[in-house]
Structures are given as C-alpha cells and as structure tokens.
N, C-alpha and C positions, 0 to 999 in steps of 0.2 A: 455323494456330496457330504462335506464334515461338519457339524454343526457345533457348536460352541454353548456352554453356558456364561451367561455375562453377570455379572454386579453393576447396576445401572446408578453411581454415585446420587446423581442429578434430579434423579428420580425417589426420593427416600429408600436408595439403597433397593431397590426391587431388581431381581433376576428374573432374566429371561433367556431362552433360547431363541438362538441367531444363527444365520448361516453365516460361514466364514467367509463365501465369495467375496460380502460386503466391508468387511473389514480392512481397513487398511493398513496396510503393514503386517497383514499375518503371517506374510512368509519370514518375520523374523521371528515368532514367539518363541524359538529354542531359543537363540538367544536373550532377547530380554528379559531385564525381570518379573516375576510375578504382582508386582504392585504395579507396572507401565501401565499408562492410558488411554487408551486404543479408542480409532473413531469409526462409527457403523454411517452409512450411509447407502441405502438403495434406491436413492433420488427421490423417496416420496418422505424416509422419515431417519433423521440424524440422533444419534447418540455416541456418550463420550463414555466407555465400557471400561471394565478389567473381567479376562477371561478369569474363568474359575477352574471350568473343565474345556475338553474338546473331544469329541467322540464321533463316527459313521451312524453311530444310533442315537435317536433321539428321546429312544424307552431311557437308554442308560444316563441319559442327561436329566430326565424328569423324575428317575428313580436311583440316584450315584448310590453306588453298593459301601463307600466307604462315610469318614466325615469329610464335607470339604472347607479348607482354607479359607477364611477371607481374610484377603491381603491388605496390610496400610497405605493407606491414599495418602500421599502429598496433597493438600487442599491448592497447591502451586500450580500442580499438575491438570488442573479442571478450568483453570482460565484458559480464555480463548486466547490465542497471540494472534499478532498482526497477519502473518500468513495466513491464518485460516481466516479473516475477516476481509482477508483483503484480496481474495479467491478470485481467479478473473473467470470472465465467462467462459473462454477456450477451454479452460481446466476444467470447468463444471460440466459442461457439455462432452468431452471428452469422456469422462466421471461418468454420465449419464448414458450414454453411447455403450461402455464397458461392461455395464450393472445389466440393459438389458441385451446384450451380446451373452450373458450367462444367461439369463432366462434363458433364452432360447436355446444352446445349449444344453442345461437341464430337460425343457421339454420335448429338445429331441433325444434327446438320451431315454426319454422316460416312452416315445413311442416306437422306439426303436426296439424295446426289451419287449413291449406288450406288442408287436409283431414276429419277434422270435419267438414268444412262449406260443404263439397263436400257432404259429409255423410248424414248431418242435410237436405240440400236440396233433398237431393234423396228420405228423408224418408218424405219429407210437402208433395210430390208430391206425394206418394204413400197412407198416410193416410187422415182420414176426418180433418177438420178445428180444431173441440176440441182434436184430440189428435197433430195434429201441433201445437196449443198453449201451449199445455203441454211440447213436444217437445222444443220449443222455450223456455218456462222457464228451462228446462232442461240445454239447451246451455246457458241461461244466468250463471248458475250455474256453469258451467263447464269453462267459460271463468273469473269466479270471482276467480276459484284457480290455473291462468296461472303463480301466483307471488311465488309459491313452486320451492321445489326444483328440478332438470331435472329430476330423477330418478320419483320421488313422483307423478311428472305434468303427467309425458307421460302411468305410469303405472293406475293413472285415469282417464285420456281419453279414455284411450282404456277399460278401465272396465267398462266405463259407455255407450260406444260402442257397445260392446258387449252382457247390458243390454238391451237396445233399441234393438237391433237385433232381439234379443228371444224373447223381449215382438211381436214386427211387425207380427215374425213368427207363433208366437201361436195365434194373435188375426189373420192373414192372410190366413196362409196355413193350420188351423186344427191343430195347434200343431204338426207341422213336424219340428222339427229342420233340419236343414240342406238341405230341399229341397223347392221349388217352383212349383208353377203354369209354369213360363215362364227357368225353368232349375234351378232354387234354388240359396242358398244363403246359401253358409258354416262357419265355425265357422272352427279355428283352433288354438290348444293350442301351445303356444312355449315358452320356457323357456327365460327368460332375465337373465343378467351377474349377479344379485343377488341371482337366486334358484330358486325364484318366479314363479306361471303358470300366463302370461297375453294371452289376447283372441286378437287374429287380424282377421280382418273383409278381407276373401276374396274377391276381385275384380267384383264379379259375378253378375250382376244385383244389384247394386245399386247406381249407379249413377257416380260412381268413375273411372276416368281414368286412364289405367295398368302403367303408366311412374309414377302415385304418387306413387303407392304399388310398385314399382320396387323402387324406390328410399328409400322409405322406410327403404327396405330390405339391398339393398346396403350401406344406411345408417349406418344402426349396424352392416353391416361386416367391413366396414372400419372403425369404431369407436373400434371394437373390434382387427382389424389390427395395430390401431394404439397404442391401449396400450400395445398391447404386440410388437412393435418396441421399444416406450417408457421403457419399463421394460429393455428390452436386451442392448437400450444404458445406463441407469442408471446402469445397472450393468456393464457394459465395463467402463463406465467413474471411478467406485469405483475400479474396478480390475486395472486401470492406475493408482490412488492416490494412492495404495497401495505399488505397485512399487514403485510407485515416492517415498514415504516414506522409504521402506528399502533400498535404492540405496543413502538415505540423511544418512540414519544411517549407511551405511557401508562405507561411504566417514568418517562423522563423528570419526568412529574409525579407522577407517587410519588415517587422523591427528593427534587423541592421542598419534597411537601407534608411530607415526614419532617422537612426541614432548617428547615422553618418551624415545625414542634413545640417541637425544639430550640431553637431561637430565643428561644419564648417561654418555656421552661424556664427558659432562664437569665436570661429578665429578672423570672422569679415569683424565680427565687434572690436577684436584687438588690435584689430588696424588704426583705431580712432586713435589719434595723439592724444594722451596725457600730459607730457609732461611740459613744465613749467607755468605748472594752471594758477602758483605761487606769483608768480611776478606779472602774469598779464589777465589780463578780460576774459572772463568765460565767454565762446562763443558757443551760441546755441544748438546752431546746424553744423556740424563736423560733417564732412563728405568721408563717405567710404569706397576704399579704392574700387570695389568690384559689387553691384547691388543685383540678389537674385532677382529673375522674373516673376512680376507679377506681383498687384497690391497687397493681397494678402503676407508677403515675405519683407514688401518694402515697409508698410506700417510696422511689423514687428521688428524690423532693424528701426525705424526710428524710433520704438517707444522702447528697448533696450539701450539705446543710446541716451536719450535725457535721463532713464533714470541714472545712469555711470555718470553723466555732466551731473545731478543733481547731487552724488554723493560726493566729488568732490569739490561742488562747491561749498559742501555743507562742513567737508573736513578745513576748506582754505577758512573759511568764517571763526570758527573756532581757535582756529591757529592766533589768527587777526587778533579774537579778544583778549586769548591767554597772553600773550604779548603785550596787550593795552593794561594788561593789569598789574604790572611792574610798576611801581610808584619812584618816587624820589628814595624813599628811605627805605627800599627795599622789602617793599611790603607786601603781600599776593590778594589780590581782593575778593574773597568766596563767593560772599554776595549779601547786599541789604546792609551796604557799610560794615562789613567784621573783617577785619586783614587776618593773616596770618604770615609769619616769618617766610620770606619767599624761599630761603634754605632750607626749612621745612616741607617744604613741598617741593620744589627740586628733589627733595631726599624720598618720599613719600614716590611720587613717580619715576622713578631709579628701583624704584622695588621689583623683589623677583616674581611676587604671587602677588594676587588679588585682596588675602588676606592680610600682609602688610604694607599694602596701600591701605587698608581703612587703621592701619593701629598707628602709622606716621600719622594720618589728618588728626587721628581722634588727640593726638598728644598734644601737636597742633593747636586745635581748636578748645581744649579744654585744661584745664591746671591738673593737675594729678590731684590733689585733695579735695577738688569738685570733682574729678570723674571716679573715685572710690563710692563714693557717695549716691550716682547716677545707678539705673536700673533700664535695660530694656524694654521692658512690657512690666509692667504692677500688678504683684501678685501678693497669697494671702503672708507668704513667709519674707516678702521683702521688707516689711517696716514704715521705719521713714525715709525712705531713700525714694529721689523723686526721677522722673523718668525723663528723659533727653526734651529738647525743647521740638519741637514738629519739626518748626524752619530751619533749624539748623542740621536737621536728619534728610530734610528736604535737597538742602543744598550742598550738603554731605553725598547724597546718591547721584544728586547732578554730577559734580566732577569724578564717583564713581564711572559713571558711564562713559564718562572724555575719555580715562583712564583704561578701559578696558577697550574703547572704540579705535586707541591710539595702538594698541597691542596688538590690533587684527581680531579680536574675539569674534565668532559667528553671532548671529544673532539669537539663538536657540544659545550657545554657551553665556552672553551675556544676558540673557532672562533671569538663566541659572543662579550664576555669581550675584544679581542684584536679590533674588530670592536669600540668599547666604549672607546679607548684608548684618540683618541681626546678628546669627550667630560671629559673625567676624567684630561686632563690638562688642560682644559677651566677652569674649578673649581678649580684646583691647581692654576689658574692666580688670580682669584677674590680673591681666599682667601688668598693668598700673599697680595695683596690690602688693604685688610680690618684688616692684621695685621698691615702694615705700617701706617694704617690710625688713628691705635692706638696709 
C-alpha cells in the first residue's frame, strides 16, 4: 500500500504521512498539478492536503533522500464550496462504507502474507536445500502478484498453497494425500463468495499456529456479515428515499389542489356585476351565480365581496366630489378654501409620471418667486428660505393619492411614490429656478 507525504496548509503548514487509499482523487495525481488540493478523509479525520512525495515505503517518506518542493497554495483553493458542504448522507455513508472496505482489505492482505511466510518456513524445514530453493523462488513469485486484485491475490496464494502441499505429500508420504507419518496433513475444499473451489491448508503439522487459521476463518465470516449488513442498510436507506419522495409528491399536489381552489374563488368573485355602480345604488348583497359548500367558503365569498363593493364605492365618492368642485369660474377647489386654475389641474392629471403630477400642482398652487424661495425640510445651508406651509403639503398628498389611485397604482407602489413626494418638490424647486433664470 502507497503512502504519501502531505503539506497540511490548515494546519500551520505541518506534514504528515497519509495513506493514499484515503485520498480523493489520487488516481489523478499525474495529471494534476503540483500545487492541487487534495482532500483526506478516512471517516474519523478530514484534511485539505498537497502531496509532496508518494512512495511504498514509509522509511523514504520520513527520511526523502533528495530536497523537497513546497508547492504555491492558491489561498482560493482551501475554501470549502457548496459541494463539499453540502454532502448528502448517501455520499458520506457510501465514503464510509469504501474507506473500511480497504481496512479490511489491507488486513487481509497482511494475514495472508504472515500465513504464507509461516507456510514457506514449515515447508524449508521439512524439505532438502534444492527443493527449498525452489520453494523460495516459488514465494518470490507469489509475493510479485500481492499488487492484484483482493479476490484474484488470495485465491492464488492459497492455489499455490495447496500446490506445494500435494507436491511435499507425494514426494513425503508415498503419495498419501491427506495423511502423514506424524498424524498428516489435510487438504480441504471450500467455496469462496464467487462459486469458485480454493484449497485451505489445514493447521495440522505444518508449522502454523490455530489463532492464524482461526482468524482466517473468522475473517470471511465477518466479511461476509458485513456485506450482507451493507446490503440490508442500502436497501432501508432507498426504501426511506422512496417515501421521502412520495410524501414530496403528495404535499406537491395538495398545494395545487389548494391553488386551484383559489383559482376558482376568485372567478366565483368576478361573477359579481360592477358595472354601472356610477349611475345607480350600491347594492350591498350581490348574489353569486354558483356559492361553494359550506360556511366556512360562504363567509369568505362574502367578506371578499364587501370589500370589492366597498372599493368602489369609495372610488364612485371621489368621482362625485372632484366633479363638485368645478365652480362657475372655473376654479378647482384643493381644499380649506384655496382654488386652483381647474386647467391646471386637468394638465397636472394628464401627466405621464407621478413626478409631474406634483411639479403641475406645485406651479399650480404657488407663484414661481414664492416657490424659489420655499425649502423642503430646514436645514443649516438653507438660510432664509422658509419651508412649505403643513396644510397645503397636507392637501397636496391628498389629491396625490386620488392621482395615483385613479392610475391603478398597487398599494405597496403607492406607499412608495407618496414616500418620493419630497424629493418630487425638490425638483419642482430647481425647475421653477431654471425657468426664472430664463
């Protein structure tokens, strides 16, 4: 297994050695570059690395024979992004599942080799010097394909285990399989999780002690314990997603079906006649052609419905006084006795924006050499210049409000605009200004 030396940014720059299994994305380090920022994770402890070295030995990582490199960190590179924050738990539990899938791995690899050497030794001492040489290159062979795969490694150790046994036996005992001079030495078949027959070398005179072959054995029962735990949570975690999923869809269509309610609510509302509320009597109780079931729907159709009669009786009211307030001599009446030119305001309500609605009234209601002289708000740079009278700012934003009410404005856009009402006489001052200046 390859181990790596790391530059631990996060950590005041301290180096350590790591194994690579935990690294993600090792298998691109030819490719990348030497500054990347590689993340360690073996489910109990995370770090955000740059490799230095990577080496089979772990001497040559703690003692590198040359100088090495440290690489420029992007300080960009060391924040975390939304991905990795935002890690669901299938990923991590997958992530986890993986990390000790290599444990295991590793430590059967590592009992695998301390049964071979136990093996190889039992069998020098039992045969002459040239078949231990032969033996001996046997084991070189056999340690030259520990870089396969788990299944592949372990199924030819023990096949070639197994070889050597029967040859020992037949050049030993007379071609007796299965027995000995001193109680024998058995041969037994057992199936591995792929189908396959591999041969395991009984405990019995040859050199091997019962706690390896015991662990062994317990080895692939817990290995096979734990895939089949594995399987049963994989399936409990999709049998949750699945719920989780039809409990979004069936919220899903209950909000439709609410918004389709609604829907037709307000086209039962737009059944009520409006029109000609001008020329006759508001009537209080409008019938609707089609009323859902049940009080709770019917009370909310009626208290949508006064409030629609109440707006517009409130727009007919309005209508009524701005028309009452056409005089003989064409006069417009603001309010508290002050007229203004009703052509003036005709012109002022003709206007395209909000803003020149307030600069017609303001010309309106003030002489241009009084309103150079006005001021919004009194401050330390204004002088003597004196500020609008209350009332007439008062009643200035009242027919503001007709004005904007008569344009359709929301009520949230008409908040806005009456907020803007200063600034919109500020510019009604300058530009008085700039005509005088002409």
């Amino acid at each position: 297994m390859s181990h790596a030396l790391v530059l631990l940014p996060l950590e005041s720059n301290e180096k350590k050695i790591l194994e690579t299994c935990f690294i993600l994305d090792f298998e691109k380090y030819d490719t990348y570059p030497k500054s990347h920022i590689y993340r360690y994770d073996d489910g109990k402890i995370k770090y955000k690395c740059a490799i230095l070295l990577v080496s089979d030995s772990i001497e040559e990582l703690e003692e590198p024979t040359g100088r090495v490199r440290i690489p420029k960190i992007n300080p960009s590179s060391l924040e975390s992004s939304s991905s990795e924050e935002e890690e669901t738990e299938t990923v991590k539990a997958k992530r986890v599942r993986k990390n000790k899938k290599l444990n295991l791995v590793s430590i059967k690899k590592k009992k695998v080799e301390e049964i071979l050497d136990a093996y190889e030794n039992s069998k020098i001492n039992k045969t002459n010097p040239s078949t231990a040489s032969q033996d001996d290159h046997d084991k070189e062979e056999l340690k030259s394909t520990s870089d396969d795969s788990e299944n592949d490694d372990i199924t030819k150790l023990r096949n070639v285990i197994s070889d050597q046994s029967q040859k020992i036996n037949n050049k030993t005992y007379d071609n007796k399989p299965g027995c000995s001079k001193n109680g024998g030495t058995t041969m037994t078949e057992v199936s591995d999780k792929q189908g396959s027959k591999i041969h395991v070398v009984n405990q019995q005179n040859v050199g091997l002690k019962p706690d390896q072959f015991n662990d062994l054995k317990r080895q692939q029962e817990l290995e096979q314990q734990q895939e089949e735990l594995e399987r049963q949570q994989e399936l409990e975690r999709q049998q949750e997603l699945e719920r989780q999923q039809e409990l979004g869809r069936q919220q899903e269509l209950e909000r439709q079906q609410e918004l389709e309610r609604q829907q037709e609510l307000e086209r039962q509302l737009d059944v009520v006649p409006e029109q000609g509320l001008a020329q006759r009597p508001i009537v209080q109780d409008q019938q609707v052609i089609r009323r859902p079931e049940g009080p709770r729907h019917r009370n909310e159709l009626r208290i949508n419905q006064q409030h629609r009669l109440l707006e517009a009786q409130i727009r007919q009211q309005r209508l009524q006084n701005r028309n009452a307030n056409y005089l003989q001599n064409d006069q417009f009446l603001v309010g508290d006795n002050f007229y203004i030119s009703s052509a003036a305001y005709r012109d002022a309500c003709n206007a395209d924006t909000p803003a020149k609605f307030i600069t017609g009234m303001v010309d309106a209601m003030w002489p241009r050499n009084v309103l150079i002289g006005k001021v919004v708000r009194k401050q330390k740079n204004t002088g003597n210049r004196q500020v609008f009278t209350p009332r007439k700012i008062e009643l200035l934003s009242y027919h503001f409000e007709s004005f904007l009410t008569d344009r359709n404005y929301s009520e949230e856009r008409t908040r806005i605009e009456l907020k803007k009402m200063n600034t919109y006489l500020g510019r009604a001052i300058t530009s008085a200004k700039k005509k005088l200046a002409l």
